[in-house]
N, CA, C and O atoms as a GROMACS GRO file, in nm:
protein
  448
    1UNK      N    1   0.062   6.561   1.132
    1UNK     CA    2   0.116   6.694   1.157
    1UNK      C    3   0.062   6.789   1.051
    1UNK      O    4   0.056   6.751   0.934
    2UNK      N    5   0.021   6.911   1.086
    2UNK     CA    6  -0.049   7.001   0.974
    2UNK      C    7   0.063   7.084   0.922
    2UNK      O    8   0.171   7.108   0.976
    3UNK      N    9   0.022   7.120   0.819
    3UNK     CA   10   0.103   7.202   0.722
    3UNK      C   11   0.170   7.274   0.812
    3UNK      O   12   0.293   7.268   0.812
    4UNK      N   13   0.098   7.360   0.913
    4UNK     CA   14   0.169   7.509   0.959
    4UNK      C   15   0.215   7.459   1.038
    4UNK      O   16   0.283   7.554   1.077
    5UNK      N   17   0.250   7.345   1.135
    5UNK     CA   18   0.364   7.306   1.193
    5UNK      C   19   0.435   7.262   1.145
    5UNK      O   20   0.521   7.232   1.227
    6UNK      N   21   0.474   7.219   1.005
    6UNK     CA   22   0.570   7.166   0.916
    6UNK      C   23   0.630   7.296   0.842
    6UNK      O   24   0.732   7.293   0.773
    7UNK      N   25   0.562   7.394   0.864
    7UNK     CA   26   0.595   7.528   0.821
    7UNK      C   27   0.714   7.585   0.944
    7UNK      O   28   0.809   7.662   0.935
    8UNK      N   29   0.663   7.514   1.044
    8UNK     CA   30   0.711   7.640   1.174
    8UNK      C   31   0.844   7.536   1.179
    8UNK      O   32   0.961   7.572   1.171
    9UNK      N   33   0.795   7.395   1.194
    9UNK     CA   34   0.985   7.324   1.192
    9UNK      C   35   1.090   7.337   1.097
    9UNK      O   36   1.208   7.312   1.118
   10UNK      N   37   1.016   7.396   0.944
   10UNK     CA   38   1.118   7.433   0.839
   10UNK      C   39   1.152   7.540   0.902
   10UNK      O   40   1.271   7.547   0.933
   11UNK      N   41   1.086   7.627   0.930
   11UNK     CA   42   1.175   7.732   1.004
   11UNK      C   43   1.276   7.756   1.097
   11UNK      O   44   1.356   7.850   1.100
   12UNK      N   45   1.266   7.675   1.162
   12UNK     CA   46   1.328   7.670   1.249
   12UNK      C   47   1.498   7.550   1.249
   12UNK      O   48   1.593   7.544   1.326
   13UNK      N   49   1.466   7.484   1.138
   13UNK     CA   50   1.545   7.418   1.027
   13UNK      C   51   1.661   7.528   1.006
   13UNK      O   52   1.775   7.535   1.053
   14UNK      N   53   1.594   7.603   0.925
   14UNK     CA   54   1.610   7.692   0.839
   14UNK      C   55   1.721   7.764   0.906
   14UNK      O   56   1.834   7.764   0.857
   15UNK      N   57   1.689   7.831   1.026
   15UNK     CA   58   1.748   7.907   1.125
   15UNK      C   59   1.861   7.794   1.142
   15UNK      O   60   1.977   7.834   1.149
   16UNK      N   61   1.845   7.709   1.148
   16UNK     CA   62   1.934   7.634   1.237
   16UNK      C   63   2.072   7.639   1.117
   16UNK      O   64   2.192   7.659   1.136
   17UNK      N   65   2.027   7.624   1.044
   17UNK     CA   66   2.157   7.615   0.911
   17UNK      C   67   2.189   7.764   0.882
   17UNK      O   68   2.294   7.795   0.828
   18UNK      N   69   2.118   7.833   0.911
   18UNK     CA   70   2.190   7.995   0.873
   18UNK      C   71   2.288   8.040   1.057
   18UNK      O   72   2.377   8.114   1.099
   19UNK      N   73   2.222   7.967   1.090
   19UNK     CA   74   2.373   7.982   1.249
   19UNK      C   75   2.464   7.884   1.182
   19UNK      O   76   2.580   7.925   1.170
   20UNK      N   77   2.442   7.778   1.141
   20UNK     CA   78   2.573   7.706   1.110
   20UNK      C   79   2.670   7.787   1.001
   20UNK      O   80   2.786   7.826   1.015
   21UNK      N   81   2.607   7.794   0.921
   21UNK     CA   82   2.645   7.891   0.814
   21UNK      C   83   2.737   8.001   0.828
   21UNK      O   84   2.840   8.020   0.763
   22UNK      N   85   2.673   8.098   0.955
   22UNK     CA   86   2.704   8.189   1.011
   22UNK      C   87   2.807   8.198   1.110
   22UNK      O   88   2.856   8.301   1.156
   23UNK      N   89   2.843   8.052   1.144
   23UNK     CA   90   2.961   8.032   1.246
   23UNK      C   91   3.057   7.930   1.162
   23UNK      O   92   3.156   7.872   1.208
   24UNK      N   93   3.022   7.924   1.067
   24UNK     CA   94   3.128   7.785   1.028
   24UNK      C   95   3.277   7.822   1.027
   24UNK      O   96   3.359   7.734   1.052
   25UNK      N   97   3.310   7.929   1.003
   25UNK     CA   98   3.466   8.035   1.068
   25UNK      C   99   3.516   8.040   1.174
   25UNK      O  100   3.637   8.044   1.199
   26UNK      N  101   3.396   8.040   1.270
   26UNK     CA  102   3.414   8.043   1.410
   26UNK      C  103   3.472   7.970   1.498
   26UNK      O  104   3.402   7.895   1.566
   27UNK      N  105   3.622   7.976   1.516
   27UNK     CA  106   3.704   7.881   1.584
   27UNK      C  107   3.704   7.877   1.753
   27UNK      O  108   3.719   7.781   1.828
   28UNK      N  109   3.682   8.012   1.780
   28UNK     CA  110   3.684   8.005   1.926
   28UNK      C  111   3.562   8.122   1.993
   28UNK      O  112   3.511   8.192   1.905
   29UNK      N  113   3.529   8.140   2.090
   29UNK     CA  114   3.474   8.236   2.180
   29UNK      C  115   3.488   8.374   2.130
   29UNK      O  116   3.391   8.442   2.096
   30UNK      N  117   3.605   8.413   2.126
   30UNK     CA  118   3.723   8.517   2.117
   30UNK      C  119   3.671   8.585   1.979
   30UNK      O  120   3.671   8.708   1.974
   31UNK      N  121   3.626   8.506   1.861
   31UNK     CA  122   3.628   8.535   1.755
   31UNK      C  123   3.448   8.558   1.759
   31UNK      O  124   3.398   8.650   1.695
   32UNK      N  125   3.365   8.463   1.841
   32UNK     CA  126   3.224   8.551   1.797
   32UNK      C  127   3.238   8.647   1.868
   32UNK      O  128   3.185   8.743   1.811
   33UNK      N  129   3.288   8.681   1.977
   33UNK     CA  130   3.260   8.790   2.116
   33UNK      C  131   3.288   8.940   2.024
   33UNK      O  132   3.224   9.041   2.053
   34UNK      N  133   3.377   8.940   1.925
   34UNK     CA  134   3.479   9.049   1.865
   34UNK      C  135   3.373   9.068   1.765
   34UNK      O  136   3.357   9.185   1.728
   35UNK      N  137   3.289   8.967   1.706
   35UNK     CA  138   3.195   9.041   1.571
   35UNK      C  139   3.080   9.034   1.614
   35UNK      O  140   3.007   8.941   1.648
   36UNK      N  141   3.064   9.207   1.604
   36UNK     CA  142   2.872   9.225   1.636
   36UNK      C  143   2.757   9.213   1.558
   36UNK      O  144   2.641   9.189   1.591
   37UNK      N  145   2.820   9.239   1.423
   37UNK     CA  146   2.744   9.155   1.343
   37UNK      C  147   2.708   9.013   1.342
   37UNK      O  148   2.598   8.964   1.363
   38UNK      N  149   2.822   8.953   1.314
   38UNK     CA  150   2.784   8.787   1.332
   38UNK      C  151   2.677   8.763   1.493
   38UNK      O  152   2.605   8.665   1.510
   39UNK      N  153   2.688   8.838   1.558
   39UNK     CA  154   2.646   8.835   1.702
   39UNK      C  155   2.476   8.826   1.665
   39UNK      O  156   2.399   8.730   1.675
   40UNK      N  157   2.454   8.961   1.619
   40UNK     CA  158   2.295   9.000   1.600
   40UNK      C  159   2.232   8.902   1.531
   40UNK      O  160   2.128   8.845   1.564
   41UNK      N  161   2.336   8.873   1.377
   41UNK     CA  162   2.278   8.785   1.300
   41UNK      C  163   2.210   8.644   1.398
   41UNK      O  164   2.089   8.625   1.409
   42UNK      N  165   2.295   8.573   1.450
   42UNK     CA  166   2.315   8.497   1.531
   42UNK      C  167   2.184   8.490   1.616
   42UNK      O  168   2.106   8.397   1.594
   43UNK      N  169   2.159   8.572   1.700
   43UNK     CA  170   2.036   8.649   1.825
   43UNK      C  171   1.912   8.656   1.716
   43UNK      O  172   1.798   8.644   1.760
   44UNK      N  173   1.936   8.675   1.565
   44UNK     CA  174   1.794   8.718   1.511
   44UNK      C  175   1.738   8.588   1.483
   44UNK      O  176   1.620   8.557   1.497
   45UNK      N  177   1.869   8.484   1.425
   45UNK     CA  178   1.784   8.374   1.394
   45UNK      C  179   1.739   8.288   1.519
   45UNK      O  180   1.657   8.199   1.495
   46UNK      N  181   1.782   8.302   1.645
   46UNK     CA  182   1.761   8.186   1.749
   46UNK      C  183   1.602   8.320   1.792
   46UNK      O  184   1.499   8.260   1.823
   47UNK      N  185   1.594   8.425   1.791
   47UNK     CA  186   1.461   8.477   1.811
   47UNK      C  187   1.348   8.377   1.700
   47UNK      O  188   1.254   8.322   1.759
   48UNK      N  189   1.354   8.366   1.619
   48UNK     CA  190   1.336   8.318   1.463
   48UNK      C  191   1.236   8.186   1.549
   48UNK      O  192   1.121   8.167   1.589
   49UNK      N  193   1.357   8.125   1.544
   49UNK     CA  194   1.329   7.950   1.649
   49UNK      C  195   1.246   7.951   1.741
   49UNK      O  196   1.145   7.880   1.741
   50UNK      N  197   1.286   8.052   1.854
   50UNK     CA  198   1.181   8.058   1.964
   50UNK      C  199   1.018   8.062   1.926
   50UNK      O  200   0.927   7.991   1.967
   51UNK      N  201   1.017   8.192   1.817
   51UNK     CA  202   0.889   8.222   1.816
   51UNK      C  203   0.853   8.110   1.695
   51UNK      O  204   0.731   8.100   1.683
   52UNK      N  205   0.904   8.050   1.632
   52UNK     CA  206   0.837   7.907   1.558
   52UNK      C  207   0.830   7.786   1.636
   52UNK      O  208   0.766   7.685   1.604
   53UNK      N  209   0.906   7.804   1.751
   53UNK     CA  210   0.878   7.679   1.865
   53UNK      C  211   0.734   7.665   1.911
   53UNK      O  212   0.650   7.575   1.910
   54UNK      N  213   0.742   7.819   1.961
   54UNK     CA  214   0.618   7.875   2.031
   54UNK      C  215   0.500   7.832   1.998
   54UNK      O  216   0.409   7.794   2.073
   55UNK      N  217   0.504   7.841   1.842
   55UNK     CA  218   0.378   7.872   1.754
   55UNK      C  219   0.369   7.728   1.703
   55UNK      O  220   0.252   7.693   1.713
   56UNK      N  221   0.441   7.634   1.654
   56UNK     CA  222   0.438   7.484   1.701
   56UNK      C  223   0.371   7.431   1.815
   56UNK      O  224   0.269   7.363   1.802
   57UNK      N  225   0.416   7.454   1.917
   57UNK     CA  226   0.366   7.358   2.014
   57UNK      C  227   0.222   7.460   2.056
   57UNK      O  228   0.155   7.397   2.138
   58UNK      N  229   0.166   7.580   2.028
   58UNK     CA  230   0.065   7.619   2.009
   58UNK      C  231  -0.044   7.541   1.929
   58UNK      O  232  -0.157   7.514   1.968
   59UNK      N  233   0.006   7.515   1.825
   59UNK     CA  234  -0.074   7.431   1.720
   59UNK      C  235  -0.101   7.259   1.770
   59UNK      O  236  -0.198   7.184   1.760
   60UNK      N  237   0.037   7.245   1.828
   60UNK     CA  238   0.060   7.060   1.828
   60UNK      C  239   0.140   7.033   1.950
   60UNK      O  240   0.262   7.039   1.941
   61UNK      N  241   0.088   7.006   2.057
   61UNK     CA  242   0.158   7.014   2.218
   61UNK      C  243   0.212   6.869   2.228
   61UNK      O  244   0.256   6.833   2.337
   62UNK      N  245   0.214   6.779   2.117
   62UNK     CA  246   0.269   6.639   2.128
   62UNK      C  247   0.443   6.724   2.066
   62UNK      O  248   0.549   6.678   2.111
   63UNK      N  249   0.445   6.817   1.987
   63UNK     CA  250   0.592   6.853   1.909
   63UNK      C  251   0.700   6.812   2.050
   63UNK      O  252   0.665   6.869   2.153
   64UNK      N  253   0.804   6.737   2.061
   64UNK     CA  254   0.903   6.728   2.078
   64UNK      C  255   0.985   6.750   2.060
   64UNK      O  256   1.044   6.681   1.978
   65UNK      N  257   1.061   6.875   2.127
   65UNK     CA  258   1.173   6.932   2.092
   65UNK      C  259   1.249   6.955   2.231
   65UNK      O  260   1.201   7.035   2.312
   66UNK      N  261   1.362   6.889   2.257
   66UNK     CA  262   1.452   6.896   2.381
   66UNK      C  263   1.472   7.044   2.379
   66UNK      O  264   1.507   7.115   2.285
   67UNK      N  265   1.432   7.089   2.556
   67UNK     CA  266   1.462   7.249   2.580
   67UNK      C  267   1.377   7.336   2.536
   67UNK      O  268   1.398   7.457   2.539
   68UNK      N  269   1.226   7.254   2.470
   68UNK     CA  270   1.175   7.380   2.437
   68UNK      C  271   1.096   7.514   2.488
   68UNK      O  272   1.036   7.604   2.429
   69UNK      N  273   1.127   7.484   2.635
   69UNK     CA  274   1.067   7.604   2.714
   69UNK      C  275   1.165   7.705   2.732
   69UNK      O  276   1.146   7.826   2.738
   70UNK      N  277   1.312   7.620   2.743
   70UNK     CA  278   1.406   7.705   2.748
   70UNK      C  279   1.434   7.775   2.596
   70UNK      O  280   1.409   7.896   2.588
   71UNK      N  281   1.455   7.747   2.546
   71UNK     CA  282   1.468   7.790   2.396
   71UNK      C  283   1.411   7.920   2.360
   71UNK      O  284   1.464   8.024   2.321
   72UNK      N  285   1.181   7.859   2.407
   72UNK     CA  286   1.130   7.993   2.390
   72UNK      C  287   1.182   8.107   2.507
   72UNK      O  288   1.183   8.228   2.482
   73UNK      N  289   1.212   8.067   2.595
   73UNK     CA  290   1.242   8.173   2.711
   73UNK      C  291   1.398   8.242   2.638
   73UNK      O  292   1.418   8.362   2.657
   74UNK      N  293   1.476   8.179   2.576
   74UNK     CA  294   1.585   8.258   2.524
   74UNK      C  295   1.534   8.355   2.429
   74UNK      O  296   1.594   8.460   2.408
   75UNK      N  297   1.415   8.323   2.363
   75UNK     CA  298   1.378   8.430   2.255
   75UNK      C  299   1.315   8.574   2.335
   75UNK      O  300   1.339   8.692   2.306
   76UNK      N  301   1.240   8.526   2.429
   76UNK     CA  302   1.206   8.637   2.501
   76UNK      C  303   1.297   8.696   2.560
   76UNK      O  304   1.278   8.816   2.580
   77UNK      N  305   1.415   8.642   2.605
   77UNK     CA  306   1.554   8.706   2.679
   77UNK      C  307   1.592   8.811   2.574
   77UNK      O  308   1.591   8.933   2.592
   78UNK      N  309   1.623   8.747   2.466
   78UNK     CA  310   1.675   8.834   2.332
   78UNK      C  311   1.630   8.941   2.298
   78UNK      O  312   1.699   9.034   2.255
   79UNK      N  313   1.468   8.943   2.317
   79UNK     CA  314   1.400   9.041   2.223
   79UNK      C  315   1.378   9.154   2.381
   79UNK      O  316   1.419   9.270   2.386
   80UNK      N  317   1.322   9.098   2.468
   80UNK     CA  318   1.282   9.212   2.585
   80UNK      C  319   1.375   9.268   2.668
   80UNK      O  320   1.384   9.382   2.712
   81UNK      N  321   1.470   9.128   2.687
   81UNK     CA  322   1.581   9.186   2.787
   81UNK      C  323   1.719   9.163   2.716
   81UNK      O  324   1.791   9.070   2.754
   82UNK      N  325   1.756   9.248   2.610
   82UNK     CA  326   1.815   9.249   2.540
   82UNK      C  327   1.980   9.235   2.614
   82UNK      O  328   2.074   9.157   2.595
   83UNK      N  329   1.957   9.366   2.716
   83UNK     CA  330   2.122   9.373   2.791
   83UNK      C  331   2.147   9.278   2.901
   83UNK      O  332   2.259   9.288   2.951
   84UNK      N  333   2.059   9.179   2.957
   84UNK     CA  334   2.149   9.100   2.991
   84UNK      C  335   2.144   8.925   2.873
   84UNK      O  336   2.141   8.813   2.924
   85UNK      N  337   2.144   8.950   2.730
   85UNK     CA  338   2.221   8.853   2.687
   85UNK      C  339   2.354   8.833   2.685
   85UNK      O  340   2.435   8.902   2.622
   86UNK      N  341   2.378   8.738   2.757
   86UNK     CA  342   2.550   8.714   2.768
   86UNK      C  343   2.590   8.611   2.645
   86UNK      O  344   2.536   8.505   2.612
   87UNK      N  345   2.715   8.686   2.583
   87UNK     CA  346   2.751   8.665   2.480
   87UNK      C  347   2.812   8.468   2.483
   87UNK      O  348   2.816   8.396   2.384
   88UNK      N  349   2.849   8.432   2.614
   88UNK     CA  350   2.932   8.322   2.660
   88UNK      C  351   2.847   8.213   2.639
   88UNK      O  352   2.870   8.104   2.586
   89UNK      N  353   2.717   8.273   2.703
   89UNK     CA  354   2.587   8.162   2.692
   89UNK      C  355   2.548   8.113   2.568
   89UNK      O  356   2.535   7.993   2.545
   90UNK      N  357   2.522   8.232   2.460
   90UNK     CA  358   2.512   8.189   2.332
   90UNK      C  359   2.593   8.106   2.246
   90UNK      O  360   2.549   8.004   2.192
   91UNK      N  361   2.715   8.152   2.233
   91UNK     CA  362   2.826   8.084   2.247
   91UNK      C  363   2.811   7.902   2.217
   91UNK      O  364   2.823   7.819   2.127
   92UNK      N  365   2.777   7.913   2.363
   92UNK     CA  366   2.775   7.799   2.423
   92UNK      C  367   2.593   7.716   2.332
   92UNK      O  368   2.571   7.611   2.271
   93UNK      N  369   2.569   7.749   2.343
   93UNK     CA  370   2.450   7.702   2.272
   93UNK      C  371   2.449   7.677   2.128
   93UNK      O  372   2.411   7.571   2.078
   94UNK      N  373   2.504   7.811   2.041
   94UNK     CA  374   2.556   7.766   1.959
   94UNK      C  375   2.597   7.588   1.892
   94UNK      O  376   2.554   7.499   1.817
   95UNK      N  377   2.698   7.620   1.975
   95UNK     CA  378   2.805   7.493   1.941
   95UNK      C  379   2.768   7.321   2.034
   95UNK      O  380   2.808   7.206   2.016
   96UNK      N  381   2.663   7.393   2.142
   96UNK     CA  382   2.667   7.251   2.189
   96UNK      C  383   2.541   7.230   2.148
   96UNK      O  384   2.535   7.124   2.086
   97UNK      N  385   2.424   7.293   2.158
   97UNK     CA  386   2.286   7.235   2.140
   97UNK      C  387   2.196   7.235   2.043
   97UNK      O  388   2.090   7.173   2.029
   98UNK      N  389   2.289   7.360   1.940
   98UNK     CA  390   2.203   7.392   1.807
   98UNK      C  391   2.233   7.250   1.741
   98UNK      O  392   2.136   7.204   1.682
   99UNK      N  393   2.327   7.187   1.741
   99UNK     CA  394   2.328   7.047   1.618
   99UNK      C  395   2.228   6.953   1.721
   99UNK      O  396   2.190   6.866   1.643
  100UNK      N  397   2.187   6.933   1.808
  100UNK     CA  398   2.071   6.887   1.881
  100UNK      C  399   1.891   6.929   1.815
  100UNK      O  400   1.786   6.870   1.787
  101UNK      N  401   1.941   7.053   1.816
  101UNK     CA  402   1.812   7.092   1.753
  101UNK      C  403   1.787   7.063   1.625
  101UNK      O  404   1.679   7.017   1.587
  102UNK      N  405   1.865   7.083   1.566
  102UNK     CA  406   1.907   7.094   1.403
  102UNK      C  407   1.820   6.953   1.353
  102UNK      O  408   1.727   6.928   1.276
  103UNK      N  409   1.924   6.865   1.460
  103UNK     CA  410   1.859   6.689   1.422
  103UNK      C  411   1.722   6.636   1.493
  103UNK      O  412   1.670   6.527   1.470
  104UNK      N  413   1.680   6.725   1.576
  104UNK     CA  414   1.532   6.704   1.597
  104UNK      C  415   1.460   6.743   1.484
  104UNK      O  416   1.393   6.664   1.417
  105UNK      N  417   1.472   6.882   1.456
  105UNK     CA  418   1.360   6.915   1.310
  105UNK      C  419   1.344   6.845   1.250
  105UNK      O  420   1.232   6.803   1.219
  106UNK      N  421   1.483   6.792   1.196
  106UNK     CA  422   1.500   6.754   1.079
  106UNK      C  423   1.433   6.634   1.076
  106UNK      O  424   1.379   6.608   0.969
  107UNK      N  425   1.418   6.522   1.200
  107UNK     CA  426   1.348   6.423   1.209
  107UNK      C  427   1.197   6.389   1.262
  107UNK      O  428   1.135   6.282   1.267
  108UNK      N  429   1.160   6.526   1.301
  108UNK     CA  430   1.035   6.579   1.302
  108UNK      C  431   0.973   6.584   1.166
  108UNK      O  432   0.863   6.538   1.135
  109UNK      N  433   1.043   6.636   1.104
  109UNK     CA  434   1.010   6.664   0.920
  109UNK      C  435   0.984   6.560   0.838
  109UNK      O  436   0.888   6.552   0.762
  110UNK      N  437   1.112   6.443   0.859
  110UNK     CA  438   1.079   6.350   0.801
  110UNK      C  439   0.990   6.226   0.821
  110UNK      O  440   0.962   6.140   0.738
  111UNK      N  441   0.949   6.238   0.963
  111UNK     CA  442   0.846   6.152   1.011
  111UNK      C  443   0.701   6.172   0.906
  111UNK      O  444   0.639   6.072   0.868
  112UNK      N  445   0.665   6.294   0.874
  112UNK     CA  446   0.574   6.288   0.787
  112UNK      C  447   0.573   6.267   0.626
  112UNK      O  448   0.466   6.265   0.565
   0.00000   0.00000   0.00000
C-alpha cells in the first residue's frame, strides 16, 4: 500500500473519530436534529471520507471498504445536493455504520 493511500485511510480514520467525538452526547435523534452545528460539523467530516475514499480507491482499486460507492455518493449528496440531505439518514449512519468504517481503516492501516 503506498504512502498516499495510507494518507487517505488516516483520514478518513481521522474523520471517523471526530464524528465519534462529535456525537458521544448524543443520546437520541431528537438531540442531533435540534443542533446545527453538531449537524454541519458532522456533514463536513463524512464529505472529508468520501473524498479520501474516492482518492484511495483512485490510487488502489483492491482498497476494501464496505459501501464504498455509497459513502462516495453521500459526499456528493452533501456537497451538491445539499437540501435534500435528510437529517434521519445521517443519523442513522452515524450510529450504525460509522463504527463499521472506523474498524475497516483501522485494519486497513494495520495490515501494513
Amino acid at each position: 500500500m503506498s504512502d498516499e493511500v495510507k494518507k487517505y485511510l488516516a483520514d478518513i480514520l481521522n474523520s471517523c473519530l471526530s464524528i465519534e467525538e462529535f456525537t458521544k452526547d448524543v443520546i437520541s435523534f431528537s438531540d442531533y436534529e435540534k443542533n446545527k452545528m453538531l449537524k454541519r460539523a458532522v456533514e463536513r467530516e463524512l464529505e472529508i471520507i468520501g473524498e479520501a475514499l474516492n482518492k484511495a480507491r483512485k490510487e488502489d482499486s483492491s482498497i476494501n471498504i464496505t459501501n464504498s460507492s455509497q459513502i462516495i455518493g453521500l459526499r456528493n449528496r452533501i456537497i451538491h445536493e445539499y437540501e435534500a440531505v435528510n437529517d434521519e439518514t445521517i443519523y442513522t449512519i452515524i450510529k450504525k455504520y460509522m463504527p463499521v468504517l472506523k474498524n475497516e481503516a483501522e485494519n486497513l492501516l494495520k495490515e501494513e
